[in-house]
N, C-alpha and C positions, 0 to 999 in steps of 0.2 A: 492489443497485445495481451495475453491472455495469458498470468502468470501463476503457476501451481503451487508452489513454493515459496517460502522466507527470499526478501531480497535485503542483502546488505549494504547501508549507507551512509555516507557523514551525512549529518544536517545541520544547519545552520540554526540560531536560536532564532526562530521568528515565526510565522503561521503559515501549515501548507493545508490544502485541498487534496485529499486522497480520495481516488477515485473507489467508486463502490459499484460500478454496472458494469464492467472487467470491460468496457471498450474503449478505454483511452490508449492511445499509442505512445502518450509517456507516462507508464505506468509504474511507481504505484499513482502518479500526481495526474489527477483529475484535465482533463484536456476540451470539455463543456461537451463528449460523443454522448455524454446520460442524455442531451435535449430531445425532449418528445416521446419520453422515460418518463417512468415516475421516481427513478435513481436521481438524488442529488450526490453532491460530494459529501466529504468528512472532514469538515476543516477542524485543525488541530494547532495550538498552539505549544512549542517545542519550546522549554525555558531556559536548554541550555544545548550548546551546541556539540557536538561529538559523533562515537557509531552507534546505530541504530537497524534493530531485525525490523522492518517493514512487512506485513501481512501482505502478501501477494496473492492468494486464494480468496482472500475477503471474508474468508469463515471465523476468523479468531471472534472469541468473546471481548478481546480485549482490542479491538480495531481501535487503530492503525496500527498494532505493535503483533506482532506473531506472537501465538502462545501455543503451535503444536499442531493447531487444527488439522493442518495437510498431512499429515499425518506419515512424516518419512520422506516428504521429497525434497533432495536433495537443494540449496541455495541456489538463488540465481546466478549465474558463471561460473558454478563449480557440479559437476559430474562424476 
């Protein structure tokens, strides 16, 4: 699933795998579709729990956190 845009989320404080090869089907979180890729994930430790803009394009400078990249498209579930 193949996302353009910022998604919005709680997280938990603890360490995720974000995917970086846009073919995980639970996306933004790594789902092991990189194998046979030379994409690994992005694991990320989150120190405290709350909302969070998750990079959904995979372009931010600042991966896993959105900083603009997409450049205007609109959040995940909102239109």
């Amino acid at each position: 699933m193949n996302h353009k845009g910022p998604i919005r989320m709680e997280l938990e404080a603890k360490s995720y795998a974000f995917c970086t090869c846009g073919l995980s089907q639970r996306m933004p979180f790594c789902d092991g579709a990189h194998k046979g890729t030379e994409h690994r994930p992005a694991v990320h430790a989150c120190e405290r729990a709350g909302a969070a803009v998750v990079c959904g394009c995979r372009k931010s400078g600042n991966f896993p956190w959105c900083d603009g990249s997409h450049k205007g498209a609109p959040p995940e579930g909102e239109a």
